[in-house]
C-alpha positions, 0 to 999 in steps of 0.5 A: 593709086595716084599718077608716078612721075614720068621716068627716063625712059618713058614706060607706059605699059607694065610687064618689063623694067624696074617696077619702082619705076612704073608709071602706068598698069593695066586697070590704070591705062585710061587715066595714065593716057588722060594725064599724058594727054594733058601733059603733051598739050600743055608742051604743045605736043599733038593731043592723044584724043581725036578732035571732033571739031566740036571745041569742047574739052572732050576726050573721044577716040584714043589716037595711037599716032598721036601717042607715037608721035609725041613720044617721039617728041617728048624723046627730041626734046629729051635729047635735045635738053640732055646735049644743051645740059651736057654743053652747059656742064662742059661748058660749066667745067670749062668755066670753072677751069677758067675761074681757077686758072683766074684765081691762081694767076689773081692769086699771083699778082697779088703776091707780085703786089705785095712784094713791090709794095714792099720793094717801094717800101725799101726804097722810100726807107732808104731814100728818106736815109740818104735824104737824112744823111745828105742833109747832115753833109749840106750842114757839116759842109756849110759849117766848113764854108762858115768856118773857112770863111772866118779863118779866111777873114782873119787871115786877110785882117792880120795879112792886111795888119802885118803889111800895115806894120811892114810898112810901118818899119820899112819907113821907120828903117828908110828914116833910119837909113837916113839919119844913119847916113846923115850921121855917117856923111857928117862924121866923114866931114868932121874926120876930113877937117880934124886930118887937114888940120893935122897936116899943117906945120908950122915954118919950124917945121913943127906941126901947129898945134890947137891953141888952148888956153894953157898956151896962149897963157905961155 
């Protein structure tokens, strides 16, 4: 039968365990050594044969303390690769704890994200009304100063209008006043006159009267 891969545990002799995991029998003891021999060697591990200082690739005197020592080796190096493999695997689970933690807090500022970018969204909508609205105002309020000012402009033109007239009249009544005053001073004059007229008599003692035409006749 051809080598089994080497187990766990490192059984080199049969009689003991599981037999599915046999790795050597009695009548198969010598080729079982050869392979671990070689295997050792290519780990750097001592060599199960004795070296006769020859240099040939010989296989000569089988040595136990090599195979002790190896094995021992083999069960270092076992050890040593199960603690860094059970380090890597915590380390691994820890790294994976990490990765989860990192996933739901990504997770979560994604959300937060999303949720401002929605906010912004709210806010430009609502500037860009008040913007719209505040347009509408400067207009409606430019048209009110455009308004006022036209009214205002009216109102100066007719105030400027109606002092122009009330001018106008003033003189025309002080021209009237005037005259009136002319009118009334002259008709004083004229009643004075008539009044000394009438008070003059005659030596009869008669009043003189006006001398007409039907009179001077007589």
């Amino acid at each position: 039968r051809g080598p089994l891969p080497l187990n766990d545990s490192l059984e080199l002799l049969g009689g003991f365990g599981d037999t599915g995991n046999i790795f050597c029998w009695r009548d198969d003891l010598d080729r079982c050594i050869s392979y671990l021999n070689k295997e050792l060697r290519a780990l750097g591990l001592p060599a199960l044969y004795k070296d006769d200082g020859s240099g040939a690739d010989t296989e000569r005197g089988f040595n136990l303390l090599a195979l002790v020592n190896g094995t021992c080796g083999l069960l270092n190096l076992y050890q040593s690769v199960s603690t860094k493999l059970g380090n890597m695997e915590a380390e691994e689970i820890r790294w994976s704890g990490e990765l989860d933690s990192l996933r739901a807090r990504q997770a979560k500022l994604k959300d937060q994200v999303e949720m401002c970018e929605r906010e912004i969204a709210a806010v430009q909508a609502k500037e860009q009304q008040l913007q719209s609205k505040n347009q509408q105002l400067n207009d409606l309020l430019k048209g009110e100063k455009d308004e006022i000012t036209a009214l205002l402009d009216t109102l100066a033109s007719r105030t400027a209008q109606h002092l122009h007239e009330m001018k106008r009249k003033e003189q025309e009544l002080s021209r009237l006043k005037e005259k009136m005053s002319q009118l009334v001073t002259e008709k004083k004059d004229r009643r004075g006159t008539i009044e000394i007229l009438n008070v003059l008599t005659r030596p009869d003692g008669k009043r003189s009267t006006w001398k007409t035409g039907k009179s001077l006749g007589k």
